[in-house]
N, C-alpha and C positions, 0 to 999 in steps of 0.2 A: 741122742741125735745120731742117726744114720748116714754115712756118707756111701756113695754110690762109688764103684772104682771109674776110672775115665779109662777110656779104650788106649790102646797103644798107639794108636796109627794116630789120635793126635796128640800125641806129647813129645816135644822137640827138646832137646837141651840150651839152656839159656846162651842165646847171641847166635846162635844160628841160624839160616833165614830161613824163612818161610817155604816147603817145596811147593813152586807153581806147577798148574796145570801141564801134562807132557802134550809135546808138538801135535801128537796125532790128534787127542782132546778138540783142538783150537778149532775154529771154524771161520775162514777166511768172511770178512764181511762184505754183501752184495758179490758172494761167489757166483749163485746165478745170473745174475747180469755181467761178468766178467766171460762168464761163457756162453751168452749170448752175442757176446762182442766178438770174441773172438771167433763165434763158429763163421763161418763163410757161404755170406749172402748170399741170396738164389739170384741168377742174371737175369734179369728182362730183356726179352729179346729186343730189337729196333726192327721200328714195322717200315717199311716200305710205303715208297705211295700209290698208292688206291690198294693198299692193303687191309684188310677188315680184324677187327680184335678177336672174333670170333675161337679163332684158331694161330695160338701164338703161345702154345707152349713146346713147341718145338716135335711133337709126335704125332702131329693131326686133328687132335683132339679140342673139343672147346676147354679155354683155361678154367679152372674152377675158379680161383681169385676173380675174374672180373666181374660183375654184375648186369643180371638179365637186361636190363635198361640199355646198360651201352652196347649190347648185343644187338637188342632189337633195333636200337638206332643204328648199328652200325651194316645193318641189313635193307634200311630204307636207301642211305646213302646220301640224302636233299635234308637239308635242316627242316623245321614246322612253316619258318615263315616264305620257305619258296613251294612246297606240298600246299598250303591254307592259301598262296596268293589269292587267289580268286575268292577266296570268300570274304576277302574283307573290303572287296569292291563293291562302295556302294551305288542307288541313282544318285541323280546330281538332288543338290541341297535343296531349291526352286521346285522341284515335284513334287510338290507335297500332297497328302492323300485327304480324303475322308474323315470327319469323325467316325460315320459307322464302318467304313473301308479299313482302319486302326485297329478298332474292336474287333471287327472282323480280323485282322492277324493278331492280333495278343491271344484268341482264341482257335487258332491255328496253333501257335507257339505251344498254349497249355496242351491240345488235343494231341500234339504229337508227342510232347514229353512224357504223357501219362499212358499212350501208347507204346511208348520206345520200351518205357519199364515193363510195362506186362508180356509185351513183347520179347523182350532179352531174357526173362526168367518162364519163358517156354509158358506160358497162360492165355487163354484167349480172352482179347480183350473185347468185350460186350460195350456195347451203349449206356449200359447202368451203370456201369463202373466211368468209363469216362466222365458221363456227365456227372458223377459225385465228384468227379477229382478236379475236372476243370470250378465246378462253383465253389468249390474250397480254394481254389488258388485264386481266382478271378473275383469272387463274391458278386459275380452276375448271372441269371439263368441263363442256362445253356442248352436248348431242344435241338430235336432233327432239326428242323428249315435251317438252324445253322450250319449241319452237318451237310446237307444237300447246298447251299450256299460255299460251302468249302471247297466240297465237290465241283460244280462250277468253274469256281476258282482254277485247282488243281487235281483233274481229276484224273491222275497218274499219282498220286502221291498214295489213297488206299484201296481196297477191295472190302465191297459188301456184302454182306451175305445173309442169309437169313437160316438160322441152326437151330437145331431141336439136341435135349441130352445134355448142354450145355450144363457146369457146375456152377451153382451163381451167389450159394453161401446165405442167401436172401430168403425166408419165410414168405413172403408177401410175393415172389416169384414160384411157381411151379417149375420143375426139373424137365419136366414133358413140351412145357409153351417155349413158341419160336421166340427167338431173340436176334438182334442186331449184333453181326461180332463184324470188326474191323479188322484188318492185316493192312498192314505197310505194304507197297512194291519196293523193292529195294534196286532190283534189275540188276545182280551179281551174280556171278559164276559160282559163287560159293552156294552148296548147301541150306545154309540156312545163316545168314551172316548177319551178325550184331548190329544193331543201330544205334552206333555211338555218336559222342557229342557230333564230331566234325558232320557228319551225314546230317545231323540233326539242324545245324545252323547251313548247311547247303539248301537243307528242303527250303529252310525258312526263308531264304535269298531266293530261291525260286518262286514261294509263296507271293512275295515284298513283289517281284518284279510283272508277276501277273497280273496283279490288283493296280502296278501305273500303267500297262498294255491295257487294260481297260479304261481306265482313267482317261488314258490319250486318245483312245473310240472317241468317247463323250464330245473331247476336245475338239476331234476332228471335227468333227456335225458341227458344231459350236461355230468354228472357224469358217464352213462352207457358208453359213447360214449371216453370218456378216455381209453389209453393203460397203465395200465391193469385199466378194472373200478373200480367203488370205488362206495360203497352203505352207505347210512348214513339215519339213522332211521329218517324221520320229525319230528319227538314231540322231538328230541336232539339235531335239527338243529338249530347252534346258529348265524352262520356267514357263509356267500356264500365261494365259492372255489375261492381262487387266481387267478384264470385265466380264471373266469365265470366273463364274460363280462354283469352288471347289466341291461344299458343303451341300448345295441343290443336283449332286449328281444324282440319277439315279441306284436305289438297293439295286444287289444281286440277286439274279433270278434263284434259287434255291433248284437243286435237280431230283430228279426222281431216285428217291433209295427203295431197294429193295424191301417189298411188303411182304406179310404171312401169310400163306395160302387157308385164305377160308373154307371150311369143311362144316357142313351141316352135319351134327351128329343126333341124332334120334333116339332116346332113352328109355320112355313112358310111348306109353298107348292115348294118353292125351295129345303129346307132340303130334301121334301117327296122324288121326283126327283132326288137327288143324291143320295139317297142313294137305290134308285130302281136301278140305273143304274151297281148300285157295284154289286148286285146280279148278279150271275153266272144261264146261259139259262140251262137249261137240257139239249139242246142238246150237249152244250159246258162239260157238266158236264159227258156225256157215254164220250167224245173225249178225257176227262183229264184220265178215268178209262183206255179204251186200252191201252194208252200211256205207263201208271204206271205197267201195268201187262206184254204186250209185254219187258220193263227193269227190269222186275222181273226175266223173262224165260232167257237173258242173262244172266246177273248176276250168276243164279244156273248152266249152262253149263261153264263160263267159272271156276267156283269154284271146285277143287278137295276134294274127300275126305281125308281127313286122313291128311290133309295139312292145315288143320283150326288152328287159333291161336288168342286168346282171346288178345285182342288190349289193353284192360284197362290194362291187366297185365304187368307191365313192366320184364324181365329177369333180375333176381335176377344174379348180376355177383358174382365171387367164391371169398370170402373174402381172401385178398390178406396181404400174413405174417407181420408184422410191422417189417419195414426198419430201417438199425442201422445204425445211423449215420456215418460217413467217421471218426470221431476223435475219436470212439469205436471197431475200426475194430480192428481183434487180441485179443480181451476181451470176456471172455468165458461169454456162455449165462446166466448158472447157475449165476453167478455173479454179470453179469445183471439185471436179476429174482430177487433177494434178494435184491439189494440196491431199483430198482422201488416197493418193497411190502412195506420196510423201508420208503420210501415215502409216501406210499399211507396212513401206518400208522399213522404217522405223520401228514398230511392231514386232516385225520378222529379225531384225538385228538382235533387238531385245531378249526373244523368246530364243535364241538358238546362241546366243552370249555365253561363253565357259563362266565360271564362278572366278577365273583369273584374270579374266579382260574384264569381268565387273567390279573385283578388287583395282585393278587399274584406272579403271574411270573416273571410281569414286576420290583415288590420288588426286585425281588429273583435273577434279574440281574443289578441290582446297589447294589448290596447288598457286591460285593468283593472291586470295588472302594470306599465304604463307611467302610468297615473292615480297608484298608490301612489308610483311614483320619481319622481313629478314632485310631486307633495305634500313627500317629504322635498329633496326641492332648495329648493323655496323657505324651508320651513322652515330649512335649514341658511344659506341666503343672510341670512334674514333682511330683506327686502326685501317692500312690494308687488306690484313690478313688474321682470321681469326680460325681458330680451333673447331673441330668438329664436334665435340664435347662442349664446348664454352656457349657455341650458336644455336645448336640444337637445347641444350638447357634454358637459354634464354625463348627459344621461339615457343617451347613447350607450356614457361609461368604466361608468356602471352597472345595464345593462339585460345578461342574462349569453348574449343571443346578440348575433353582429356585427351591426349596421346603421350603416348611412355616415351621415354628420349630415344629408344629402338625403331620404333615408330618414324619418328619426324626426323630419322635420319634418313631412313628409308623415303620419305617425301623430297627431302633434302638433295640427294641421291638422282632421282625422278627427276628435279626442278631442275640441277642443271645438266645431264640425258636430252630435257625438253627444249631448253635456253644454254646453249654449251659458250653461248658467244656476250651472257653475261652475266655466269653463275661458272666459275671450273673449282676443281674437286684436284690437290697436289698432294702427294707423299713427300712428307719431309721428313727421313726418318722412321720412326716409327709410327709419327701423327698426322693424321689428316688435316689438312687445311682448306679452306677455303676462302675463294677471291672474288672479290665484285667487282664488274667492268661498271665502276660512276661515270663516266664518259655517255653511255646509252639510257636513252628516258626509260621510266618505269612505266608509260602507257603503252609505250611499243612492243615490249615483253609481256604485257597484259593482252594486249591485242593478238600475239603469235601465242601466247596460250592458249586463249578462245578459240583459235583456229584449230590450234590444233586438235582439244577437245571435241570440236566438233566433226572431226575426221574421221576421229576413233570412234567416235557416236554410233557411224553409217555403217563401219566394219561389220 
């Protein structure tokens, strides 16, 4: 057996201890972060007001620590939702459009999105490509008469043209044949400038509001054409007439786009040949002149004077009185006259109503069936004074349409607003309460209801 020697440097003498690692050896733990700690942070400057971040490292310079984003915002200066206010105004709720008037903008919406894109990566965008892009998003054919129909609509929005050379990636296309290419107007001082989202949803707002300017033509005629008519100012037009039929408007007329210039090209000696033969001889061409001139001289003998009559014009017939129904015979006309003006009134209140005086009204007619169940609530409580929360829960399980307790507070609210002299509304605290004057009949506050519903009616 072989024993190997063991080195010096580790053989110690027995009970002496162990020599540890020297100082230098050691390596302090989380040293790096200990001199992270202590190096000395860099100061951030404090900006100023109406100061921009831009440049805030103290040498002119943009900082490099901040981020392009809050540069670029810090360069517009308005937040998105006061820059977008405007587009997110829409028409009133009551103007509603078309079926085909709809379709017609969803295909506005797709023809511009799919324009914007070809558009923004510098391509010209052709008719072939659109129409693939719109029937892939829409899954409805999409031809010219649309595009001329668009046109119509908003015809500031493209530019048509008709280009030869065009690149079009298409077999079943020739390189050489005209095509249909669209461009945007943008109407920027820039160059050539992006058409991004916001542009995008602008056009579309302008699109949306041409299609009800049209709408409201229709209207108008509709309204003159009533016995007796009825004129409603457009800018207070808030909801169509009851009996203007939305859906029987008429299509858009489609406009004329840009066509390709036809050019006879002649290739063969047969073509030459046929089309010599289509020419018309001189001789054959005095024979067509007598013809036309000898039906001239007729024509002037058998025509008298003073007996001419312009054919386009049609005879205006004599406007014939409006017919009274068989179930108003006997009923003076005066009478007549006065209830249809009272209608027309009525009418005009209607159609020029904001969407908050109609939410109002409709308060303002649940508002005597909720007077009666708020009467039996207290009754049943037996109380003076009960809770705003306790009454409105109760009038809510017993009012027989849904309304949420937010709701019928807001009625609550309204009813005594309406009736202050026998319905009031106290702060006790932090709770609402509410008091009924038992002293005044419930037909009386019924009847000052009526009233006054019918006030707000005429407004």
């Amino acid at each position: 057996m072989r024993l190997h020697p063991v080195p010096a440097q580790t053989c110690r003498p027995y009970g002496s201890p162990w020599p540890g690692p020297k100082s230098w050896q050691l390596k302090p733990r989380g040293g790096r972060r200990r001199e992270e700690q202590t190096r000395p942070s860099r100061p951030r400057p404090k900006l100023l007001k109406g100061e921009s971040l831009q440049s805030t490292n103290g040498h002119g310079a943009p900082d490099p620590l901040l981020k392009p984003s809050l540069v670029s915002l810090s360069r517009t200066g308005l937040p998105g939702y006061q820059r977008y206010h405007t587009l997110a105004q829409a028409v009133p709720p009551g103007l509603t459009l078309p079926y085909h008037y709809k379709i017609l903008a969803e295909m506005f919406r797709n023809m511009d999105t799919v324009v914007a894109m070809l558009y923004n990566r510098s391509e010209t965008a052709t008719f072939t490509k659109i129409k693939q892009g719109v029937q892939d998003m829409m899954h409805k054919r999409f031809e010219e008469s649309h595009v001329g129909q668009i046109k119509t609509v908003f015809p500031e929005a493209y530019e048509f043209k008709q280009e030869k050379n065009v690149p079009t990636f298409n077999s079943n296309i020739s390189k050489g044949s005209y095509q249909l290419t669209v461009e945007p107007l943008l109407h920027q001082n820039e160059a050539r400038p992006a058409l991004s989202a916001a542009r995008l949803l602008e056009r579309r707002q302008i699109f949306h509001q041409n299609l009800v300017s049209i709408v409201k033509q229709h209207h108008k005629v509709f309204l003159s054409s009533l016995v007796p008519a009825v004129s409603v100012p457009e800018d207070k037009l808030t909801r169509w007439h009851p009996r203007f039929n939305v859906d029987a408007v008429a299509a858009i007329t489609a406009s004329s786009l840009p066509q390709a210039p036809r050019s006879e090209k002649v290739s063969t000696a047969q073509e030459v040949l046929e089309k010599a033969r289509s020419l018309i001889t001189p001789k054959m061409e005095k024979a067509l002149v007598s013809v036309a001139r000898k039906a001239e001289e007729k024509n002037g003998e058998g025509t008298k004077p003073g007996c001419t009559q312009n054919p386009t014009v049609p005879a205006t017939p004599a406007s014939a009185p409006a017919q009274v129904p068989s179930a108003l015979k006997g009923v003076s006309q005066s009478l007549l006259d006065r209830i249809r003006a009272k209608e027309v009134q009525k009418l005009q209140a209607a159609m020029t109503r904001n969407p908050a005086q109609e939410e109002r009204l409709l308060m303002m007619s649940r508002l005597g069936e909720l007077a009666r169940i708020l009467r039996n609530v207290f009754v049943s409580e037996k109380k003076a004074a009960l809770t705003m929360e306790v009454a409105c829960n109760r009038m809510v399980a017993s009012y027989r349409s849904a309304l949420s307790p937010g709701d019928m507070e807001k009625h609550v609210r309204l009813l005594a607003e309406v009736a202050p002299d026998w319905l009031s509304v106290h702060l006790v605290r932090k709770d609402f309460y509410l008091k009924l004057n038992k002293s005044e009949e419930l037909s009386i506050v019924l009847d000052k209801l009526n009233r006054r519903l019918k006030e707000e009616e005429k407004l």
